[in-house]
Structure formats: structure tokens, C-alpha cells
MARLO-450237 format. One record per residue (C-alpha): residue number from 0; chain; x, y, z. Coordinates in Angstrom, 2 decimals, decimal comma. Example, Ala and Ser with C-alpha at 12.3 -4.5 7.8 and 13.67 -1.06 7.14 Angstrom:
REM MARLO-450237
+-----+----+---------+---------+---------+
|   i | ch |      px |      py |      pz |
+-----+----+---------+---------+---------+
|   0 |  A |   12,30 |   -4,50 |    7,80 |
|   1 |  A |   13,67 |   -1,06 |    7,14 |
+-----+----+---------+---------+---------+
END
This chain:
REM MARLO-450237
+-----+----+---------+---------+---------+
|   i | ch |      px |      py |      pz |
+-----+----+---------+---------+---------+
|   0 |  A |  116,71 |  217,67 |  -24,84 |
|   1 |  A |  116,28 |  214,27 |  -25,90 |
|   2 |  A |  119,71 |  212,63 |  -27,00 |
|   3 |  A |  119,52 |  210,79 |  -30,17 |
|   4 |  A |  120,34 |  207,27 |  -30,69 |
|   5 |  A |  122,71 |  206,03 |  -32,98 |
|   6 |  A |  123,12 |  202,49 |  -34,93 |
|   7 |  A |  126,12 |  201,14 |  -37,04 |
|   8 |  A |  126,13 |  200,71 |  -40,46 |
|   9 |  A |  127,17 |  197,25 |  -42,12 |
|  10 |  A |  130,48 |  200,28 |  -43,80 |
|  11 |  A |  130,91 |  200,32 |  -39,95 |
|  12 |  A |  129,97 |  204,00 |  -39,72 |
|  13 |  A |  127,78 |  205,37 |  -37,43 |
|  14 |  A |  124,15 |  207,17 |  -38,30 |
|  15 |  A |  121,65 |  208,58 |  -36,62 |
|  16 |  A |  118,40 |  210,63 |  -37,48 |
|  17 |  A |  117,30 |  214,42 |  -36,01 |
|  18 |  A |  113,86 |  215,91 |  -37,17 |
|  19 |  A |  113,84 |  219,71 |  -37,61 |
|  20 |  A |  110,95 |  222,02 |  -38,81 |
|  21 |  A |  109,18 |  218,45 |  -40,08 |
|  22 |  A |  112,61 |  217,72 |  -42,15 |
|  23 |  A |  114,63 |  214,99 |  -41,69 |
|  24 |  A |  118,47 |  215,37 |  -41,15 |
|  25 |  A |  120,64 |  212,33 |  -41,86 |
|  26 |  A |  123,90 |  212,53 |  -39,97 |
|  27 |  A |  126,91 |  209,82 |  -40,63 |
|  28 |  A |  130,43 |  209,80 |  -39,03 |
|  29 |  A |  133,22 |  207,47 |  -38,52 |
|  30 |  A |  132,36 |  207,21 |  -34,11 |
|  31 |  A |  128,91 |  206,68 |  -32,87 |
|  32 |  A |  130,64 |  209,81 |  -30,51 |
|  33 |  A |  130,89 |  212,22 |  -33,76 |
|  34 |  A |  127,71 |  211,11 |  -34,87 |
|  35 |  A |  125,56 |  211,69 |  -31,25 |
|  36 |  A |  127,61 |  214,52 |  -30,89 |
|  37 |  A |  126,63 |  216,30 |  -34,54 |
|  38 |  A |  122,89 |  215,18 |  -33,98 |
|  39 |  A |  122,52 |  217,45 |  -30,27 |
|  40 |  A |  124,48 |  220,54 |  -32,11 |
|  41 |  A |  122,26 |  220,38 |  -34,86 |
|  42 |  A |  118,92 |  220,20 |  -32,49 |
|  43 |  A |  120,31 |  222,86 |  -30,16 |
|  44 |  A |  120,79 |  225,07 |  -33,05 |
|  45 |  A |  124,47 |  226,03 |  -32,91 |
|  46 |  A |  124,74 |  224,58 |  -36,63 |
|  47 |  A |  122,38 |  225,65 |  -39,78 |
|  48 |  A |  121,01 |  222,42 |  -40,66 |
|  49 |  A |  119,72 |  223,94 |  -43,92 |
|  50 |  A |  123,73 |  225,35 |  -45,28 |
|  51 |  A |  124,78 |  221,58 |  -44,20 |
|  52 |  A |  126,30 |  220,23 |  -47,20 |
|  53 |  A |  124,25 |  217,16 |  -48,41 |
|  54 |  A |  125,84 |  213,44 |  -47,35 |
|  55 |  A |  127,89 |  212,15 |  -50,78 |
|  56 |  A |  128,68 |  208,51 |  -50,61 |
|  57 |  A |  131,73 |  207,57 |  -53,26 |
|  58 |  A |  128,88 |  205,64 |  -55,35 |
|  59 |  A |  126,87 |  208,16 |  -55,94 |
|  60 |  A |  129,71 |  210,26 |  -57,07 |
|  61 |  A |  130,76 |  207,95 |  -59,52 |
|  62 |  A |  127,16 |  207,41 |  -60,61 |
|  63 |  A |  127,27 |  211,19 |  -60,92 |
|  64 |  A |  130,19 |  211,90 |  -62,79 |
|  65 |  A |  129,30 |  209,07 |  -65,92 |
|  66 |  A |  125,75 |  210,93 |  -66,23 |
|  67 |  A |  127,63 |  213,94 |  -66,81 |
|  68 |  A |  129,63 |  212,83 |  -69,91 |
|  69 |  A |  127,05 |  209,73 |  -70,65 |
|  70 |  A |  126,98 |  211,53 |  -74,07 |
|  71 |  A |  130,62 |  211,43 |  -74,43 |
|  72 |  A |  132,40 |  208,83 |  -72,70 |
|  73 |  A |  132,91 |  205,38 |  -75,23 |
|  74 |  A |  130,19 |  202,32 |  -74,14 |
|  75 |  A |  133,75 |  200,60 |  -73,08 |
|  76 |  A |  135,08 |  203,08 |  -71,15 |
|  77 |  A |  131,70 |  203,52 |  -68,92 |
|  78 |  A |  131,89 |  199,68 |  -68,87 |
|  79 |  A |  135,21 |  200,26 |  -67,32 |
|  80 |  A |  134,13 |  202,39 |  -64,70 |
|  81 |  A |  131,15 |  200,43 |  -63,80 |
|  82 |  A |  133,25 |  197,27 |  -63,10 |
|  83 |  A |  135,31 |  199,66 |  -60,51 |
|  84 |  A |  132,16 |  200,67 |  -58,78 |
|  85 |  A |  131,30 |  196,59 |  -58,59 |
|  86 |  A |  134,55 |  195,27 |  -57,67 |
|  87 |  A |  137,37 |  198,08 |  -56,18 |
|  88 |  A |  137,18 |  199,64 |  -52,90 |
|  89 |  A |  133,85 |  198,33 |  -51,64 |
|  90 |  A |  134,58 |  199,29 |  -48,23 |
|  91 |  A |  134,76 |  202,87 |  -49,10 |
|  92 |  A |  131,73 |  202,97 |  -51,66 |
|  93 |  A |  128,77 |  204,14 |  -48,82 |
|  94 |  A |  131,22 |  206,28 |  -47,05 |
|  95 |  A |  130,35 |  209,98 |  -47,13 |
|  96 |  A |  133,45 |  210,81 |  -48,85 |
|  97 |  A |  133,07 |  214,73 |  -47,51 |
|  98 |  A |  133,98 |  213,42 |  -44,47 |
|  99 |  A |  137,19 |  210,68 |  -45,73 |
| 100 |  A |  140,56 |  211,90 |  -45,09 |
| 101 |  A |  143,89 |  211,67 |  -47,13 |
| 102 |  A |  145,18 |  208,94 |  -44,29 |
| 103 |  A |  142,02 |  207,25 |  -44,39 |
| 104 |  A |  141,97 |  206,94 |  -48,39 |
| 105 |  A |  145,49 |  205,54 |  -48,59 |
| 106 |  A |  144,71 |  202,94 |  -45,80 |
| 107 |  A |  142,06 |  201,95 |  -48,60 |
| 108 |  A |  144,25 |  202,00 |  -51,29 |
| 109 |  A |  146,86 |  199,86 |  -48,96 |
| 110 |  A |  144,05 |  197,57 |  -48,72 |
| 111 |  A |  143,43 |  197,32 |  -52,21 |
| 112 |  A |  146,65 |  196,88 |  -52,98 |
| 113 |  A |  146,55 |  193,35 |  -51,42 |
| 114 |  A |  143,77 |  192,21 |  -53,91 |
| 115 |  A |  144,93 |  193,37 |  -57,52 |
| 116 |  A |  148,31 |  193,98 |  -59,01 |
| 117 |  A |  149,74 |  197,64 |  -59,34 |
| 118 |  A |  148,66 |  198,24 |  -62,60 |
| 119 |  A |  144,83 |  197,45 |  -61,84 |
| 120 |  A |  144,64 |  199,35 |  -58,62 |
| 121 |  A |  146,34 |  202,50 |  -60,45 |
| 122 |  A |  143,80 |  202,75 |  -63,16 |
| 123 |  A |  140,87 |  202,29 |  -60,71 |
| 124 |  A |  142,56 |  204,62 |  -58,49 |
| 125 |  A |  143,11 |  207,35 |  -60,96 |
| 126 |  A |  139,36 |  207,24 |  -62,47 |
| 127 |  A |  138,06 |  207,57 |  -58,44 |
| 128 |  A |  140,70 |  210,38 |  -57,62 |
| 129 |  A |  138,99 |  212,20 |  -60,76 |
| 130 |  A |  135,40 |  211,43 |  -59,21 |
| 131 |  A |  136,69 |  212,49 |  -55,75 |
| 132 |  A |  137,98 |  215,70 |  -57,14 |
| 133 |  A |  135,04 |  217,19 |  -59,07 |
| 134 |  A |  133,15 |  216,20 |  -56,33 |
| 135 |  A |  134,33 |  217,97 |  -53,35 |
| 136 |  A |  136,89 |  220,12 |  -55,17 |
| 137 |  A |  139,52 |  218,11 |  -53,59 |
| 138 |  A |  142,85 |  216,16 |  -54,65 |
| 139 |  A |  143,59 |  213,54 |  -52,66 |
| 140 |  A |  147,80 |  213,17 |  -53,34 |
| 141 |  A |  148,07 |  208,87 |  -52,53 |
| 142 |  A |  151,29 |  206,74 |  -52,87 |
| 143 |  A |  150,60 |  203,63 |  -54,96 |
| 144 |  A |  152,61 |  201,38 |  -55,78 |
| 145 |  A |  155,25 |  201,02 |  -58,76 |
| 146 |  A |  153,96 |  198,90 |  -61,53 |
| 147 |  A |  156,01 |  196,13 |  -63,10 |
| 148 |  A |  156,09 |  196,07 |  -66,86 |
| 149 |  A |  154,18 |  192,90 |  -67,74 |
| 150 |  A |  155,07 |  192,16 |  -71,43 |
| 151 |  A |  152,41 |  190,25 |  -73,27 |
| 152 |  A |  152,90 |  187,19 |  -74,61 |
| 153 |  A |  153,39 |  186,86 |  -78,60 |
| 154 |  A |  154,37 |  184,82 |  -81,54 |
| 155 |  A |  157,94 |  184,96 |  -83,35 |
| 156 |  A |  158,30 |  184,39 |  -86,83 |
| 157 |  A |  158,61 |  180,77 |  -86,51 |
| 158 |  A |  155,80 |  180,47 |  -84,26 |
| 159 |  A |  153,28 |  181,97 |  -86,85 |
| 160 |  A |  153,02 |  179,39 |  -89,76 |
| 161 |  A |  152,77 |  176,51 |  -86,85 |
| 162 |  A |  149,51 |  179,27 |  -85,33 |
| 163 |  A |  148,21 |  179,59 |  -88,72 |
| 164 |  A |  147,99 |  176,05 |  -89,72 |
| 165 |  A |  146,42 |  175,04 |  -86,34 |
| 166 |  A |  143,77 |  177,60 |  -86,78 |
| 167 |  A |  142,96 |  176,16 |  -90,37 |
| 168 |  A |  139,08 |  175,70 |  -90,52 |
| 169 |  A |  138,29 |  176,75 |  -87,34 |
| 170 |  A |  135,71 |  179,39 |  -85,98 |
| 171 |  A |  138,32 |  181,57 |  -84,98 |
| 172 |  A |  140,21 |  181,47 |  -88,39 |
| 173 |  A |  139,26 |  184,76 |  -89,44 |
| 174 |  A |  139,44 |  186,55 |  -86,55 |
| 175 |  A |  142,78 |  185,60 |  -86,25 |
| 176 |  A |  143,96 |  185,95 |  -89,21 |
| 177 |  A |  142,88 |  189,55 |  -89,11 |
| 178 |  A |  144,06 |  190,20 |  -85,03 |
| 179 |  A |  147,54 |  188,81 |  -86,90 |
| 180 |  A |  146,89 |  191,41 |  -89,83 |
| 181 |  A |  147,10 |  194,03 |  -87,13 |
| 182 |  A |  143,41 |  194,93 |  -86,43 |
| 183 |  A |  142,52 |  195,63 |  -82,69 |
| 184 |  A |  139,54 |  193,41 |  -81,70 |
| 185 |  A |  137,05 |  196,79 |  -81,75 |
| 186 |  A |  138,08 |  196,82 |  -85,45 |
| 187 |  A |  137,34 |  192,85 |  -85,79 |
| 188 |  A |  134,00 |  193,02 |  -84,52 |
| 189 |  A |  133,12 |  195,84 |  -86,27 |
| 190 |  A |  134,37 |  194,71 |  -89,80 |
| 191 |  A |  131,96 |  194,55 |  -92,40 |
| 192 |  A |  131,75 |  192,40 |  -95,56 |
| 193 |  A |  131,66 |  196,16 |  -97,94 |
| 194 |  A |  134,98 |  196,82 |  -96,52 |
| 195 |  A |  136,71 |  194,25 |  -97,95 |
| 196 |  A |  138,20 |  194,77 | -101,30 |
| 197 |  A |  139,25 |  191,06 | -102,58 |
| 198 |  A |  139,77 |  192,81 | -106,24 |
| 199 |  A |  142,65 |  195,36 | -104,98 |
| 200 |  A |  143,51 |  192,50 | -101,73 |
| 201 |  A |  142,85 |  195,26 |  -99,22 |
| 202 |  A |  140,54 |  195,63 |  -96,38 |
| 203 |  A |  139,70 |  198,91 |  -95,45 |
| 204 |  A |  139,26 |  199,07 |  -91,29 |
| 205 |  A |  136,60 |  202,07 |  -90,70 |
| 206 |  A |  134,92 |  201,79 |  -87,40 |
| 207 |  A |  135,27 |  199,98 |  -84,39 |
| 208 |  A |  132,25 |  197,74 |  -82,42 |
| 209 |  A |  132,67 |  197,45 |  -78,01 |
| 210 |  A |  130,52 |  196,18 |  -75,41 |
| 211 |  A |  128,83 |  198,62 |  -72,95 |
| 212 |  A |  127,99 |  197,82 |  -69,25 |
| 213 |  A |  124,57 |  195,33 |  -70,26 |
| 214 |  A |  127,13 |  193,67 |  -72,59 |
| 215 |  A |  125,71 |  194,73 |  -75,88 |
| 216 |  A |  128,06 |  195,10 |  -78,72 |
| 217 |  A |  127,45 |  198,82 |  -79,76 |
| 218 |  A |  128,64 |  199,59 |  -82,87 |
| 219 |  A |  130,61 |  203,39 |  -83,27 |
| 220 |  A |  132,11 |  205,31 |  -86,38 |
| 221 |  A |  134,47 |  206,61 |  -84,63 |
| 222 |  A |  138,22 |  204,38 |  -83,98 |
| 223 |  A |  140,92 |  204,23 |  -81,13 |
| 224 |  A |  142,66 |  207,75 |  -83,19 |
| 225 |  A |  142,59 |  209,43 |  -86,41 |
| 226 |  A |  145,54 |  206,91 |  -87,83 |
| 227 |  A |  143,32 |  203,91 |  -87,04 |
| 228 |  A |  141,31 |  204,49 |  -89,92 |
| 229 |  A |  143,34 |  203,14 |  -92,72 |
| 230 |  A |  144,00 |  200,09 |  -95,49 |
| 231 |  A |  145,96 |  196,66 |  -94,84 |
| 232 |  A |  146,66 |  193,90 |  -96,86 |
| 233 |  A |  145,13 |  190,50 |  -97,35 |
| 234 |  A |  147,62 |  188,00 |  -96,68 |
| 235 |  A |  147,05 |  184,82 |  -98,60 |
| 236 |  A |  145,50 |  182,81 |  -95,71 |
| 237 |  A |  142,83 |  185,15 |  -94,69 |
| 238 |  A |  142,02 |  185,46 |  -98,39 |
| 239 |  A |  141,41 |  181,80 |  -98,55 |
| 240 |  A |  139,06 |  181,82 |  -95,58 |
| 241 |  A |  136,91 |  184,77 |  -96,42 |
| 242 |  A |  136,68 |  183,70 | -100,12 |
| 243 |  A |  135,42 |  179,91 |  -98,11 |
| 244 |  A |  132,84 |  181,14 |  -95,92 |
| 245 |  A |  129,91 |  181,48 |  -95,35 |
| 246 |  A |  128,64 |  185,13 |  -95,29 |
| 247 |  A |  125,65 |  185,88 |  -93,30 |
| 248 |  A |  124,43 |  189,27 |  -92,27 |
| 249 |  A |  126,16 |  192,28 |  -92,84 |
| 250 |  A |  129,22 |  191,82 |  -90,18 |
| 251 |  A |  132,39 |  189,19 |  -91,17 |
| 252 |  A |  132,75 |  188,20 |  -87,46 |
| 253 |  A |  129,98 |  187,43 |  -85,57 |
| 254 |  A |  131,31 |  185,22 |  -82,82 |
| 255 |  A |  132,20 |  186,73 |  -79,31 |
| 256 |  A |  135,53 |  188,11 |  -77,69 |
| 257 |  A |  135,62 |  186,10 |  -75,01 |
| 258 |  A |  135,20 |  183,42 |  -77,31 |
| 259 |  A |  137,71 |  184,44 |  -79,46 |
| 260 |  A |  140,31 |  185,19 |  -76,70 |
| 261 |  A |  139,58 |  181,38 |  -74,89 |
| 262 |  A |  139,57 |  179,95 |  -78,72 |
| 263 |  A |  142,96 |  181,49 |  -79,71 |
| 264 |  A |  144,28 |  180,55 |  -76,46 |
| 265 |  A |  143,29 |  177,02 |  -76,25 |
| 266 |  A |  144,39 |  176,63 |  -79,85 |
| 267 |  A |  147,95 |  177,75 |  -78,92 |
| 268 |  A |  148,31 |  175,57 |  -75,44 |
| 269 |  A |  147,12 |  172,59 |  -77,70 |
| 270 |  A |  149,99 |  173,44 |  -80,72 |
| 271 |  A |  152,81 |  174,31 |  -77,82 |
| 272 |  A |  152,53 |  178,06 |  -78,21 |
| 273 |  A |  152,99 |  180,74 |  -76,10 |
| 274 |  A |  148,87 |  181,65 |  -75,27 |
| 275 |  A |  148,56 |  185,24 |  -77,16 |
| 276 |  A |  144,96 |  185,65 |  -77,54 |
| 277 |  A |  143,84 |  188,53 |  -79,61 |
| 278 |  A |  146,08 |  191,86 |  -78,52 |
| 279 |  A |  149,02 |  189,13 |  -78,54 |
| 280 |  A |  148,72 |  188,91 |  -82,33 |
| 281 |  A |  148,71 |  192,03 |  -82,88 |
| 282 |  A |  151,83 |  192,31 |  -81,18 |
| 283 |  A |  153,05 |  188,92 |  -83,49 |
| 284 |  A |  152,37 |  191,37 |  -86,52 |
| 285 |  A |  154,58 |  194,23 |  -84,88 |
| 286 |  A |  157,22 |  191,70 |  -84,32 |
| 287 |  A |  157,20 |  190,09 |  -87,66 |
| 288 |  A |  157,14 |  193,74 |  -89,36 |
| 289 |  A |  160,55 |  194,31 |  -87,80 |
| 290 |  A |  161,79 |  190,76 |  -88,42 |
| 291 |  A |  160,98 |  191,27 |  -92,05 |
| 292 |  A |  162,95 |  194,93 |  -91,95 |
| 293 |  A |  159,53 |  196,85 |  -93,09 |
| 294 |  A |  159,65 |  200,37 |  -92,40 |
| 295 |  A |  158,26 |  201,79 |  -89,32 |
| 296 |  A |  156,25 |  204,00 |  -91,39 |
| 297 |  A |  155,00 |  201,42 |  -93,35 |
| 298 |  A |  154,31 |  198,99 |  -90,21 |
| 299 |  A |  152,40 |  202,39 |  -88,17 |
| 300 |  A |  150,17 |  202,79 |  -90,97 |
| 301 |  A |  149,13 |  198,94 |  -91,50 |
| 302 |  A |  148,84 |  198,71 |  -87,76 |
| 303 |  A |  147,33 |  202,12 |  -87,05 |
| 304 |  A |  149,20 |  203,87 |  -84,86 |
| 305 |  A |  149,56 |  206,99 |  -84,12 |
| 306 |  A |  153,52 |  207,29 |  -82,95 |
| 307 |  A |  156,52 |  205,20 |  -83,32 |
| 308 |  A |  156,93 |  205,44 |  -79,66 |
| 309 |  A |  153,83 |  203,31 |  -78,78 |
| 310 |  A |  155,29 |  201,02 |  -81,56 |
| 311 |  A |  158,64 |  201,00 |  -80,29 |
| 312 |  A |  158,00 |  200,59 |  -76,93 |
| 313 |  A |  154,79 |  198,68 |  -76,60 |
| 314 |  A |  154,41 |  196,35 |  -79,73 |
| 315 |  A |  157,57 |  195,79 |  -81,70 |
| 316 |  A |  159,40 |  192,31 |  -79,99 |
| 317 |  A |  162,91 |  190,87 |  -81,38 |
| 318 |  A |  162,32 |  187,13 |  -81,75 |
| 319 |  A |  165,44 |  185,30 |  -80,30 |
| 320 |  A |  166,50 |  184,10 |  -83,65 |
| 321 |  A |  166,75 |  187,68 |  -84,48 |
| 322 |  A |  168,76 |  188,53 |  -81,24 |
| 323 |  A |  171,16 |  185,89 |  -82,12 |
| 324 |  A |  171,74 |  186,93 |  -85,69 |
| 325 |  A |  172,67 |  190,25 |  -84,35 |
| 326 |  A |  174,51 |  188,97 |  -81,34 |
| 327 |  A |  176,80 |  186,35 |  -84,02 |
| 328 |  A |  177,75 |  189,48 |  -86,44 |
| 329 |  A |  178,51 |  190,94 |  -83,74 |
| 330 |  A |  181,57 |  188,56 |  -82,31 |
| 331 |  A |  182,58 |  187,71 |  -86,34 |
| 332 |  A |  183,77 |  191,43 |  -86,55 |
| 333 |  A |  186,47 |  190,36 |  -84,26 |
| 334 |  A |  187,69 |  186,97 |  -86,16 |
+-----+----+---------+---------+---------+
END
């Protein structure tokens, strides 16, 4: 019996070819050893090449598992996992992952782990564990490593009127304005002229608009939750600048995200400001809800969330000047 030949792959596996009953039989393993080795038991007949489970390389499984819920995952979040099948764990993408073991996939992740922070490589992790898992009916149980609360960047109370005037007349003016009103930046793109009320000052935030993976804005009913769908205010400044433009088309904001982000951010290096972009002011509305004692029931349904927890921990920020006012009643107690 003729002994097959194999070749390595540029994933540095080895692969190699038998022919049986006019079929073709791919064969891939880690050693050009295993992969001779598999090709002579298959030829000699001591293994059903027909009940051999089909070769699954980690792409393919992801490609597999958006089709399934392609009707049901968000255009972002597919986004999301497409940018992990681009950019994470390329050396693991071709391998047959049928064949990976658990040592082999932390290695990987150890890898990894040297190219992102902790919090990027967990998220891409977790979505591939899920892929790996419906796939093969396997959990793979991986050590990763502890992430390090990174607190974004926002303004305090006194920062805001310096942001607000710098922004004055700008391109990014409304968007701003309405990131510092509390509006995620789905909400701002997706804002139409109808929903604002300048008679009752109120803008009603009803849908949300986010890029999918060709970078088309796709436009959805449907918000982050159920509390995202509510009424805030019009501060005075925003007033002015919707009342002073120019409205084309049916959408208020028709300028990028990116653009919007960079804008915001070179605005604020320029005026001495900590560099927000959009979230950030979102967080600056948080912050200046506490500063001005509004309660947290009142600031959760402005800013749409759907717990005071995610409030509490994630968006509301004491401004120093707040920490000292605290700190000096504090010590006069004791005069």
C-alpha cells in the first residue's frame, strides 16, 4: 500500500489527501506523523471513513453560529463578532477545532493575552467559547486574566460650561449637546426631527440607529432595554442649536461616529479637558445629576436605565469639588 504524502499548512498543521470509493478524504493533524498515520488506517480500512466526523475549522464555526441567529442578533453585535474573526486568535482560525485541546486553547489565549488588554481578550474569548461549545458540544474551562477597571474619562460640573461654550457653532454641537443630555450614540443617530417637541421642551428618544459589518447605519425600533425608551429635557443650549439649524432630511444628526468621537475629543484637548468623546458625556450627565442632588429615579429615567446599580456603579462620578465639600463637613463636626 502506497503511503501518502503529507505537506504543511501555512497554520503549521499537517494535511494530506486519501481517495476512497472515488471520494476524497481530507485528513489534518497537529504532526505530519498523526496525519500519515490517519491517512494508511483509513486506506487499510480499520476506520469508517464515511462515520468520520467532517473537519471544522474555528472560522467556519463562527461563520456558522451568526447564520443561525442572523435574524436575531443586532447589526452591531454581528459587527462585533466579525471583527473577532478578523483580528483575535488568527493562529487558531483554520485549525480543526475537533481536534484542539484544553492545553492547546489556553496556550492561544496566553498568546492573545500579549496583544490586547484583559477586558478585550475576555469578550472575544467568551463569544468563541460559545461558538466552540455548540459546535462540538464541548466547554473548554480557560484561565484569563483579571481585568482592571478602566474608568472612562468625564466632565465635572465645572468642566461642562467651559465644553459647552467650545462646542458653540460647531458640527458636533448637537450631538453633544444631546450625548450630554444623556442619549447613547445609537439614540443620537437615530433621532429624528418628529421626536422633538420644542412646544413642551422635550425630546422623546424612540429607536436607536448602529452600523453592521459593511458599515451601513441600519436603523432599528427596538433600544438598548425597555427603560431606554423614554422623554428628556431640552436644556437651553441644545434648544438654541436645533431652533439655528439647518434641517435637512428626516434625521437631526447626520454626521458620523467616528467623526463625532475624534470631533468631541479634539475639541476637549484644544479647551484643556479631559478627552470624553461621546459615552464620556453621558457619564458627565450622570455625574452632574448627582452633583445637582436629583433623584436617582429621576436621573434613571432621563438617562434610561434600567437599574440603579448600572448607575451607581458604572456612570454616576463625584467631581472633586464635591469630594471636598463632603470631606470639609466632615472635619467641622469636630471644631
Amino acid at each position: 500500500m502506497k503511503i501518502p504524502k503529507a505537506r504543511q499548512l501555512p497554520s503549521e498543521a499537517w494535511f494530506c489527501r486519501v481517495r476512497i470509493d472515488g471520494q476524497d478524504i481530507p485528513i489534518t493533524r497537529e504532526t505530519e506523523k498523526e496525519a500519515v498515520a490517519e491517512a494508511m488506517a483509513i486506506k487499510a480500512g480499520i476506520k469508517d471513513a464515511a462515520k468520520r466526523p467532517k473537519r471544522k475549522t474555528l472560522t467556519a464555526a463562527i461563520d456558522s453560529y451568526i447564520e443561525a441567529r442572523e435574524n436575531i442578533l443586532s447589526p452591531a453585535t454581528i459587527r462585533g463578532y466579525r471583527i473577532i474573526q478578523r483580528n483575535r486568535f488568527q493562529n487558531m482560525m483554520r485549525k480543526d477545532i475537533t481536534m484542539v485541546t484544553q492545553e492547546q486553547w489556553q496556550r492561544a489565549v496566553n498568546l492573545e493575552a500579549k496583544k490586547v488588554n484583559a477586558k478585550t481578550l475576555t469578550n472575544s474569548w467568551r463569544f468563541l467559547s460559545s461558538v466552540i461549545a455548540e459546535s462540538i458540544g464541548k466547554t473548554i474551562s480557560i484561565k484569563l486574566p483579571q481585568i482592571v477597571p478602566n474608568e472612562r474619562p468625564w466632565l465635572t460640573p465645572e468642566e461642562i460650561p467651559v465644553f459647552v461654550n467650545a462646542i458653540k457653532g460647531t458640527s458636533v454641537e448637537i450631538a453633544a449637546l444631546l450625548a450630554l443630555s444623556s442619549l447613547r450614540c445609537s439614540e443620537i443617530l437615530d433621532l429624528k426631527w418628529n421626536d422633538i417637541d420644542f412646544e413642551k421642551r422635550i425630546i422623546r428618544v424612540n429607536g436607536s440607529a448602529v452600523y453592521n459589518d459593511s458599515g451601513e447605519l441600519i436603523h432599528k425600533k427596538e433600544n438598548k432595554n425597555s427603560t431606554s425608551r423614554r422623554v428628556v429635557p431640552i436644556i437651553p443650549p441644545l434648544e438654541e442649536a436645533l431652533l439655528s439649524s439647518r434641517r435637512k432630511g428626516e434625521y437631526v444628526v447626520t454626521i458620523t461616529s467616528n467623526w463625532i468621537y475624534k470631533s468631541i475629543n479634539k475639541i476637549c484637548e484644544k479647551n484643556g479637558l479631559p478627552k470624553v468623546g461621546i459615552h464620556g458625556l453621558r457619564h458627565s450627565f450622570a455625574s452632574l445629576a448627582f452633583h445637582l442632588n436629583m433623584p436617582e429615579k429621576v436621573a434613571m429615567q432621563i438617562g434610561g436605565w434600567a437599574n440603579d446599580q448600572t448607575m451607581r456603579k458604572i456612570y454616576t462620578h463625584l467631581s472633586q469639588a464635591d469630594v471636598s465639600r463632603h470631606a470639609e463637613a466632615f472635619t467641622s463636626f469636630f471644631c
